[in-house]
Backbone as a chain_set.jsonl record, in Angstrom:
{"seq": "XXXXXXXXXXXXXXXXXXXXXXXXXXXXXXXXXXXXXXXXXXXXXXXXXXXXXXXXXXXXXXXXXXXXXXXXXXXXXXXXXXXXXX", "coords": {"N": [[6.388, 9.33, 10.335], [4.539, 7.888, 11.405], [4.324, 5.156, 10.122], [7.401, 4.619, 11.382], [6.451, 4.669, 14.368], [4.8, 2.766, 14.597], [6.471, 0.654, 13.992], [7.205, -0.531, 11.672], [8.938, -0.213, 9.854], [11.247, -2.168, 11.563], [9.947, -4.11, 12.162], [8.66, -4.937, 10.041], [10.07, -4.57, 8.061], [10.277, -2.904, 5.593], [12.112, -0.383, 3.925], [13.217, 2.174, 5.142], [14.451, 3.744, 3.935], [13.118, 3.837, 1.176], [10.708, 4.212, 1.084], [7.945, 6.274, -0.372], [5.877, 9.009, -0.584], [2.609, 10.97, -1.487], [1.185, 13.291, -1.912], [-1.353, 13.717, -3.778], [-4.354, 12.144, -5.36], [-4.128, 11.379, -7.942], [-1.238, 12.259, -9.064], [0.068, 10.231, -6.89], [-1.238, 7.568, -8.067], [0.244, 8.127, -10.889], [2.991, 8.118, -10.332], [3.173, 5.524, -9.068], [2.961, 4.262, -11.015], [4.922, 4.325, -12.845], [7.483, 4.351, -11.38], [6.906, 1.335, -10.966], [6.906, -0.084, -8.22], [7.466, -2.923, -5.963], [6.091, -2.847, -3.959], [2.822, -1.4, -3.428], [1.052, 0.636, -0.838], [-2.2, 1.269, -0.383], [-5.163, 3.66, 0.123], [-7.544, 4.138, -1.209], [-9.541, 2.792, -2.733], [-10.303, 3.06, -5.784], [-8.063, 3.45, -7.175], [-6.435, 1.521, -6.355], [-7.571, -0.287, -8.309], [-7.044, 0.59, -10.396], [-4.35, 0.24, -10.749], [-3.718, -2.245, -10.247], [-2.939, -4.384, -12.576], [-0.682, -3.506, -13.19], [0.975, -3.467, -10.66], [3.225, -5.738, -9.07], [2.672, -6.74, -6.227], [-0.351, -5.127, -4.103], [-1.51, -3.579, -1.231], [-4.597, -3.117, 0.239], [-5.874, -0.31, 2.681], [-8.086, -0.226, 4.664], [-10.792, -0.357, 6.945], [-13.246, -1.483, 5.24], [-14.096, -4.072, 3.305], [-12.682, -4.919, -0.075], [-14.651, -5.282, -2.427], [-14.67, -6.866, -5.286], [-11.791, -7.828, -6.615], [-8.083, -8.132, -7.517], [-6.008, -11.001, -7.68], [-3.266, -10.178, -6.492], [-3.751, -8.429, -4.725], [-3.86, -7.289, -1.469], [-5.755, -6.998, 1.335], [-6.354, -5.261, 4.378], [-6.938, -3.907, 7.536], [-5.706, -2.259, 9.028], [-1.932, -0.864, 8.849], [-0.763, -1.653, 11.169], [-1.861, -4.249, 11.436], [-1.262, -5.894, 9.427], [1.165, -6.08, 9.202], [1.407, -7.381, 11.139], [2.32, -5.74, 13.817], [0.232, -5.165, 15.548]], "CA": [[6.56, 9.054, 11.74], [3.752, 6.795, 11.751], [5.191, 4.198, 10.064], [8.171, 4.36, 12.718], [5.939, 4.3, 15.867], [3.988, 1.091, 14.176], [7.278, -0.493, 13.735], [6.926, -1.211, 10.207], [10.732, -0.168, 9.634], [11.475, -2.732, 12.231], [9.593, -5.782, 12.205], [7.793, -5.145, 8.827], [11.136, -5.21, 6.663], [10.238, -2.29, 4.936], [13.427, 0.274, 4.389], [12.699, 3.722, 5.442], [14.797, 5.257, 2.256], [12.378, 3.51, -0.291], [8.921, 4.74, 0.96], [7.248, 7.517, -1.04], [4.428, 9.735, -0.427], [2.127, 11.636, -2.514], [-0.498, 13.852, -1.18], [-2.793, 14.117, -4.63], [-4.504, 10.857, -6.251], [-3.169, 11.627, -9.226], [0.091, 12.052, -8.717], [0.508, 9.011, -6.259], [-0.983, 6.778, -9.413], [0.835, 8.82, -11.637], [4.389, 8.283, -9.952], [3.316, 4.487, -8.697], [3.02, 3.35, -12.759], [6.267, 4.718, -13.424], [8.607, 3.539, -10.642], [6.723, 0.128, -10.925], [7.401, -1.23, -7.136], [7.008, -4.485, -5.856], [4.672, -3.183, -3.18], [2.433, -0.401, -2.971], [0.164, 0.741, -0.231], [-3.318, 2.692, -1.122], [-6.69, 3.641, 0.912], [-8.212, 4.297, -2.324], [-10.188, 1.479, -4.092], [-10.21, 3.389, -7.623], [-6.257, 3.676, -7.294], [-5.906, -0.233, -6.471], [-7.623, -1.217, -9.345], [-6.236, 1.06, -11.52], [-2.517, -0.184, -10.677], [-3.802, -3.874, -10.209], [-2.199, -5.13, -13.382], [0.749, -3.09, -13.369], [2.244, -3.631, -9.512], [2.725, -7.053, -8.183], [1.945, -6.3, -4.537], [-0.78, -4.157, -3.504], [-2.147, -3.865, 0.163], [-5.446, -2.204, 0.504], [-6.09, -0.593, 4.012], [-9.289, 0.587, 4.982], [-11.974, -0.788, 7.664], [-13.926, -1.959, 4.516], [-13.193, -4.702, 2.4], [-12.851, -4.582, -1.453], [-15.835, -6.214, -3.486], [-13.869, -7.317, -6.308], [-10.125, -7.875, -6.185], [-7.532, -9.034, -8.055], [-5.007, -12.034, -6.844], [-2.235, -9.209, -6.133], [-4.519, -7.211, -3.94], [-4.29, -8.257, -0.046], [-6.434, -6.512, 2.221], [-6.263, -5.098, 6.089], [-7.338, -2.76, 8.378], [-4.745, -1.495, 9.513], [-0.803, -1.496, 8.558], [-0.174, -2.678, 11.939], [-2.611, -5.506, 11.562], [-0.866, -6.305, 8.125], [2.523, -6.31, 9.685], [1.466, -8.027, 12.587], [2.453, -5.109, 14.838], [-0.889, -5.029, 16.524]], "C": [[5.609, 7.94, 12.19], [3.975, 6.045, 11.771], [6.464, 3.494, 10.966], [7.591, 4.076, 13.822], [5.109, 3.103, 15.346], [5.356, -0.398, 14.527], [7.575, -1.168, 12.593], [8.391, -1.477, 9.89], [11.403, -1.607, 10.168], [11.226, -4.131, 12.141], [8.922, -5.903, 11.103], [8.73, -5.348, 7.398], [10.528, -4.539, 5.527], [11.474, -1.395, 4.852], [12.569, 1.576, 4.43], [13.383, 4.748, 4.2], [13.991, 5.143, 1.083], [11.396, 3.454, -0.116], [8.564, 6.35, 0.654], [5.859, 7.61, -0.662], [4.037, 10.434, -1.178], [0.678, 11.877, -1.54], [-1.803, 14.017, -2.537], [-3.041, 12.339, -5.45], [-4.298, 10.949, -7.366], [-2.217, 11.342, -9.417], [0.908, 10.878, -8.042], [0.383, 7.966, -7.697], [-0.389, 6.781, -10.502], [2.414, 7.929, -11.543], [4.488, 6.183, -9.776], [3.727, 3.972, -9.983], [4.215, 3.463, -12.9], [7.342, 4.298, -12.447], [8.061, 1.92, -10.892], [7.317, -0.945, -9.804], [7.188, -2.45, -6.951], [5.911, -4.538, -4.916], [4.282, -1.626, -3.527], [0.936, -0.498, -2.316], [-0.993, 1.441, -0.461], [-4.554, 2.139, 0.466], [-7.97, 3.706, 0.104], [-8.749, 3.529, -2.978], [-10.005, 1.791, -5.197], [-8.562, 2.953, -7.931], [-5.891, 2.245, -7.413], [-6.566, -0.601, -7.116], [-7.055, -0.893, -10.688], [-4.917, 0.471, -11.562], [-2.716, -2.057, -10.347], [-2.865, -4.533, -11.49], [-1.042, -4.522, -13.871], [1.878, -3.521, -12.212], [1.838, -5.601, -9.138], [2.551, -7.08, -7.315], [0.808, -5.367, -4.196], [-1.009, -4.448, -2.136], [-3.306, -2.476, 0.204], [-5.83, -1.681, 2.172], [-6.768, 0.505, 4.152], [-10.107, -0.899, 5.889], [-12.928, -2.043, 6.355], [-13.406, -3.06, 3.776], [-13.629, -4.929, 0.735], [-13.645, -5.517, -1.881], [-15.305, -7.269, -4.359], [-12.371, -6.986, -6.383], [-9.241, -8.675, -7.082], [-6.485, -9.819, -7.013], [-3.653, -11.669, -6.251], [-2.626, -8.331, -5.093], [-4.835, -7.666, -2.768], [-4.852, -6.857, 0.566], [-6.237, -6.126, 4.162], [-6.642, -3.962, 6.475], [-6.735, -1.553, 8.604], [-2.998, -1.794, 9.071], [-0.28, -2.317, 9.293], [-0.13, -4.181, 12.007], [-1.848, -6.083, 10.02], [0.028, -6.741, 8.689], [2.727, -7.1, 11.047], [2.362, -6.898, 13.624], [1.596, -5.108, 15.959], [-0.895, -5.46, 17.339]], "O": [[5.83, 7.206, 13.153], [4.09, 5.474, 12.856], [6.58, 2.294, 11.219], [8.122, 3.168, 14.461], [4.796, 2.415, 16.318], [5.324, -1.554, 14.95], [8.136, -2.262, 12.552], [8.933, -2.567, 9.713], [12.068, -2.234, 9.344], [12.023, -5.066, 12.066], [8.436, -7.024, 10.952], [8.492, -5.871, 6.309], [10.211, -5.201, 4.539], [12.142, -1.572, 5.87], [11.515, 1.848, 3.855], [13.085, 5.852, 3.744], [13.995, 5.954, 0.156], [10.721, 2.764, -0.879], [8.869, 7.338, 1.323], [4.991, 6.757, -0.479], [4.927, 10.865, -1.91], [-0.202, 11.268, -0.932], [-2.956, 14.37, -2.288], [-2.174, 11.605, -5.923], [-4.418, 9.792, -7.77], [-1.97, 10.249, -9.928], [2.04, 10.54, -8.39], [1.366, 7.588, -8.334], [-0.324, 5.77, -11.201], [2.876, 7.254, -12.464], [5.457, 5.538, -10.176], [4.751, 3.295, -10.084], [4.741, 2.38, -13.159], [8.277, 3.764, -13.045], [9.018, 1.159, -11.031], [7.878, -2.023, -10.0], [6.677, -3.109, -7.856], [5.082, -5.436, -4.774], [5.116, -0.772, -3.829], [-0.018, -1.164, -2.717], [-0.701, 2.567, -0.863], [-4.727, 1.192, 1.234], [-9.106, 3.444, 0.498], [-8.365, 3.544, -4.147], [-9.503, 0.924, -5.912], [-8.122, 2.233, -8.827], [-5.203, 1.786, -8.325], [-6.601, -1.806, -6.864], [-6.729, -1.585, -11.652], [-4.465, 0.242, -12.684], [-1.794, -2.87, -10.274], [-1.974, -5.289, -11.102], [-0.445, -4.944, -14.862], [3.059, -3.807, -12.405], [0.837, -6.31, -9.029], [1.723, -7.99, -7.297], [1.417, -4.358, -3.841], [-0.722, -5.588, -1.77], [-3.033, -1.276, 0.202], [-6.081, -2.595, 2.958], [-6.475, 1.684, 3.952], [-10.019, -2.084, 5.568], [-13.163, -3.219, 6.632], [-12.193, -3.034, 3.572], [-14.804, -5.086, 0.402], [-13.303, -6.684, -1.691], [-15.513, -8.462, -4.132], [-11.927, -5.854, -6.19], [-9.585, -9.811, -7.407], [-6.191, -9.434, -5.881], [-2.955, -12.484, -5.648], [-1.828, -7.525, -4.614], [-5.843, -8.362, -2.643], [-4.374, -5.767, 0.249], [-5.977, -7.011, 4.978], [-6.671, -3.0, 5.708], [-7.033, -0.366, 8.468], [-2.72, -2.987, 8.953], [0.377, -3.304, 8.962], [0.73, -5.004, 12.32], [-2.401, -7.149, 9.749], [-0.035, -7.959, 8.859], [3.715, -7.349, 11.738], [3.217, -7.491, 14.282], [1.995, -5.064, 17.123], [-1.845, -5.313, 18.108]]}, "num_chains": 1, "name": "protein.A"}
């Protein structure tokens, strides 16, 4: 629902049938390796470097910004602020 009240669906040109969730870090990195999307979202630093040379898109989004990064790994605050919703 978040995603919908951001607008992401909308003006972010994401589809709403091809976003997955995963409540355990495990399982999210687990499931990300194996579908192999073109984007995936994390809050997790360990997780986005672990999947750095497997996905071609990441987007990290946390307040903080990542130390070390690979050239696949964009950064933001917020999704809105990614998607220019904000």
């Amino acid at each position: 629902m978040a995603l919908t009240d951001a607008g992401i669906f909308t003006s972010g040109g994401l589809v709403k049938d091809k976003v997955l969730f995963c409540s355990t870090e495990n399982g999210r990195s687990s499931f990300v390796r194996q579908l192999e999307p073109d984007w995936h979202i994390e809050s997790n630093p360990e997780i986005i470097f672990q999947l750095a040379r497997f996905i071609k898109y990441q987007l990290y989004v946390s307040a903080s910004k990542l130390e070390r990064t690979a050239s696949n790994v964009f950064s933001s605050p917020s999704l809105e602020n990614f998607f220019g919703c904000a």
